[in-house]
C-alpha positions in Angstrom: 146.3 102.7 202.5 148.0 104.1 205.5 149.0 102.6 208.4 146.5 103.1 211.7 147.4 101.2 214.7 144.9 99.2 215.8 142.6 100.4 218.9 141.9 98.6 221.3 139.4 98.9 224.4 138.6 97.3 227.9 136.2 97.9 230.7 139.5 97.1 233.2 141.8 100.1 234.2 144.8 100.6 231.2 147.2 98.8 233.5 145.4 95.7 234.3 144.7 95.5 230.5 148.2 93.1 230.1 146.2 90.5 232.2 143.1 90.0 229.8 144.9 87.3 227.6 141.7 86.0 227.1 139.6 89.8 225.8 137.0 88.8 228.3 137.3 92.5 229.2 137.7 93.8 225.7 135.2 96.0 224.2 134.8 98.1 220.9 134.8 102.0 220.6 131.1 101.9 221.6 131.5 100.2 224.8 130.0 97.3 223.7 131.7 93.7 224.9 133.3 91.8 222.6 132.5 88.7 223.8 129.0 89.3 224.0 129.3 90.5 220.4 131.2 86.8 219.7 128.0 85.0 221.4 125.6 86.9 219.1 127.4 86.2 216.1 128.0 82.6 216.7 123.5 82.7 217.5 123.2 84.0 214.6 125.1 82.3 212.2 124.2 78.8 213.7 120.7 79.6 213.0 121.0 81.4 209.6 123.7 78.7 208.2 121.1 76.4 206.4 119.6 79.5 204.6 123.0 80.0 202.8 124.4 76.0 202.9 120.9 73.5 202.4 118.0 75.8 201.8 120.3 77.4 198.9 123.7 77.3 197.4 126.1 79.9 197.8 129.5 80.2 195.7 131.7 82.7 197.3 134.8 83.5 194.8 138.2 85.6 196.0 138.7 84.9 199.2 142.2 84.8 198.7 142.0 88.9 198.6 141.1 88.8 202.3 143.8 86.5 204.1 146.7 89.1 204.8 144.6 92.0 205.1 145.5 94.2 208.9 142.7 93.3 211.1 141.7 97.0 210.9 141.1 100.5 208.5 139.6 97.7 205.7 136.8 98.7 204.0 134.4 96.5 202.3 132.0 97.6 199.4 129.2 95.8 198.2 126.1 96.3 196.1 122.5 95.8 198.1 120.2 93.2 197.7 118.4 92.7 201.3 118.8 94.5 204.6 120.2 91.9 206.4 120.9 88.6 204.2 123.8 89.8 202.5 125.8 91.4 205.4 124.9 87.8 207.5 126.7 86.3 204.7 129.3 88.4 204.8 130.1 88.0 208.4 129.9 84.0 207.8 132.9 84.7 205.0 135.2 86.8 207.0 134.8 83.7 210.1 135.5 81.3 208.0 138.5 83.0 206.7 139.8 84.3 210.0 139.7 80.4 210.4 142.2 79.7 206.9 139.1 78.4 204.9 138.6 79.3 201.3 135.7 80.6 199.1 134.0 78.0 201.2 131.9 77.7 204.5 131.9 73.8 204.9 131.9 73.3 208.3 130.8 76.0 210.4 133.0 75.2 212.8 134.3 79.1 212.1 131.3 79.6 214.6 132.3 78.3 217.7 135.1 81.5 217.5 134.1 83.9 215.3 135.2 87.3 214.4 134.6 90.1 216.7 135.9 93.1 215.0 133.4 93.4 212.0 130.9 96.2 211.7 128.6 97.2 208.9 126.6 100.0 208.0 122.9 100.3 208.4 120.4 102.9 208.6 118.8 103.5 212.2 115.1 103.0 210.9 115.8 100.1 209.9 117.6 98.6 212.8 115.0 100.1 215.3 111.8 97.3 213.4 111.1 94.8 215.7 113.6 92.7 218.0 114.9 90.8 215.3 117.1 94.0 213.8 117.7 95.0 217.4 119.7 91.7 217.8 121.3 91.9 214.4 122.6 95.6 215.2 123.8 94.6 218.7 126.2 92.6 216.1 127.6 95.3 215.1 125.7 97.7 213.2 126.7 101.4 212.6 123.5 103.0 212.4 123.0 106.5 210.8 120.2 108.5 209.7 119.9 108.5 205.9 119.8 112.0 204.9 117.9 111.0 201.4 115.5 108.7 202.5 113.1 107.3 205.0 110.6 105.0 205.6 110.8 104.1 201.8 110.2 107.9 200.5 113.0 110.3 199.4 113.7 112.9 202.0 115.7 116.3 202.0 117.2 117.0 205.6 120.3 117.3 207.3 123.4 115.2 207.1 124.2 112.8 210.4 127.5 114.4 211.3 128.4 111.6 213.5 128.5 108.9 211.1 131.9 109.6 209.6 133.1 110.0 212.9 131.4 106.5 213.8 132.9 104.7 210.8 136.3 106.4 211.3 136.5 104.7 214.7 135.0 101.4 213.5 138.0 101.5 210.7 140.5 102.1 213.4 139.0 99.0 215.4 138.1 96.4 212.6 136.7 95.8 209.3 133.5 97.7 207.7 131.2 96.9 205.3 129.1 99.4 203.8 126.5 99.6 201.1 127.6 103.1 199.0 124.5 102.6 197.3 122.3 103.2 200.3 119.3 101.4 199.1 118.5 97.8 197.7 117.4 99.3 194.2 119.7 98.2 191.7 121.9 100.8 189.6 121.4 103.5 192.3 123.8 106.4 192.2 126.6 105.5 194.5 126.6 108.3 197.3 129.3 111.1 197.5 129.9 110.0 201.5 131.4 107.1 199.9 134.5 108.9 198.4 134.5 111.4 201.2 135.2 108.5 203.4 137.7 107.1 201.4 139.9 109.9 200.8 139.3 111.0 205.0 140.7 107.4 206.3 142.7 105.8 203.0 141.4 101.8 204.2 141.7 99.4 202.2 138.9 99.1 199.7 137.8 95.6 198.8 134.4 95.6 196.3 132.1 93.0 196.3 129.5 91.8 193.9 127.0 89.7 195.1 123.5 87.9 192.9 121.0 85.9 194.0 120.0 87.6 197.0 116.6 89.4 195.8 115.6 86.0 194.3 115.9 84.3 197.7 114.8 86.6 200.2 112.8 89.1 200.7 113.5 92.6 201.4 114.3 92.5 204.7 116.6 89.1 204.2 114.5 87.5 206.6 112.1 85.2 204.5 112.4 82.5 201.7 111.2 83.6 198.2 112.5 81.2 196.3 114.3 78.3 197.6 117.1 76.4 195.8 118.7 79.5 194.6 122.4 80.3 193.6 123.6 83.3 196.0 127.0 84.3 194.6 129.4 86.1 196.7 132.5 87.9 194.7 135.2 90.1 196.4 137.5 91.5 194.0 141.2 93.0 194.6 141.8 96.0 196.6 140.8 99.4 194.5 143.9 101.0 193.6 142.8 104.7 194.5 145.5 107.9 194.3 145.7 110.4 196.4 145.1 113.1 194.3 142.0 111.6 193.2 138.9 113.5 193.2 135.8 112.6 195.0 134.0 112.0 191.9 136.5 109.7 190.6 136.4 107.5 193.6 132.9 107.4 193.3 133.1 106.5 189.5 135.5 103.8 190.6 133.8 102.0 193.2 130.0 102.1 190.8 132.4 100.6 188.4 134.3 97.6 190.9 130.4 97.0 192.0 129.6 96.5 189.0 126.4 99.4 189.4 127.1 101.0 186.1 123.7 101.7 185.0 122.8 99.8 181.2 121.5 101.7 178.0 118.0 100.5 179.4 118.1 102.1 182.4 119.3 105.6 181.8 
């Protein structure tokens, strides 16, 4: 991983910035507020706690890999379950650990100053159904037109050329998380973006394997399925990725550390 300073924004004039000690002026790379972002967050995860902490049980395992990462250029990899459970989780984890807890989130008291710089990938189609999404990817979403699929079909068009460039300056501001997958369908081929990204910005990778997710929820993350279900949360050590490795190696790699390695039965 190489070293990127860490951006950082403001609606005041560059030499007024010293006298924000409180980032009520801060913003992200988008020119959205930061605090506003910290309200939403807080919103949302005091009304999505129960889903993870009553209605279900979550166990979150390896937290320890996340408390001296930089607070920027780290990448986090999951598999896909739901649109929006899983990264909602995820936000609740990296709160509750920006706080010192551990591979728990008993209290939420994480929300009452949650983590600002966190941003997660999402496809634009998705973020644009209903105000619900609209809120969610005011949180922070990267939205980018998938280039393989829409509204549930597989597609052939153009690449969106701006959604390195948008994850680049994401890295440089905060943590991402991103589903190399691109779709909830489990054992998908991990997407060559993926190691393209990797080898354009060197983060730090952390994978994740999650479970439980598609029993609870629905596709979108938004209703109950089955209540009383055990959503596991996994992050694993930082990849360990050369810099002569090839795009198709990383790509190998991070199937492999998210544990997408399609079985006998499936191929």
């Amino acid at each position: 991983m190489k070293y990127i300073k860490p951006t950082k924004f403001s609606y005041l004039p560059k030499f007024l910035m010293p006298l924000d000690v409180l980032g009520l002026f801060e913003r992200d790379p988008f020119g959205n507020s930061l605090v506003i972002r910290r309200i939403l967050i807080a919103i949302v995860g005091w009304l999505t706690y129960a889903r993870y902490t009553v209605v279900n049980r979550i166990q979150i395992e390896g937290t320890e890999h996340l408390e001296n990462l930089p607070i920027n250029n780290v990448l986090f990899l999951s598999n896909h379950q739901t649109y929006f459970a899983d990264v909602i989780a995820f936000f609740h984890i990296f709160c509750a650990v920006k706080w010192g807890f551990q591979n728990t989130m008993l209290p939420p008291v994480y929300l009452l100053g949650p983590r600002a710089r966190q941003y997660y990938v999402a496809a634009s189609e998705t973020m644009k159904k209903g105000i619900v999404p609209r809120i969610f990817a005011a949180g922070g979403a990267l939205t980018i037109e998938r280039s393989w699929r829409a509204e549930g079909r597989e597609v052939q068009r153009a690449v969106d050329a701006s959604a390195n460039d948008k994850i680049a300056k994401a890295l440089a501001h905060g943590w991402v998380v991103s589903f190399p997958q691109g779709t909830t369908s489990p054992y998908a081929p991990v997407r060559k973006g993926t190691g393209y990204l990797i080898k354009n910005n060197d983060p730090i990778v952390i994978p994740i394997v999650i479970n439980g997710f598609r029993r609870a929820f629905d596709k979108k993350g938004l209703r109950f399925k089955k209540r009383n279900t055990l959503l596991t949360v996994r992050f694993k050590a930082p990849l360990q990725i050369g810099p002569d490795e090839s795009v198709d190696d990383i790509v190998a790699k991070v199937r492999h550390a998210i544990e997408q390695d399609a079985p006998e039965w499936v191929k």
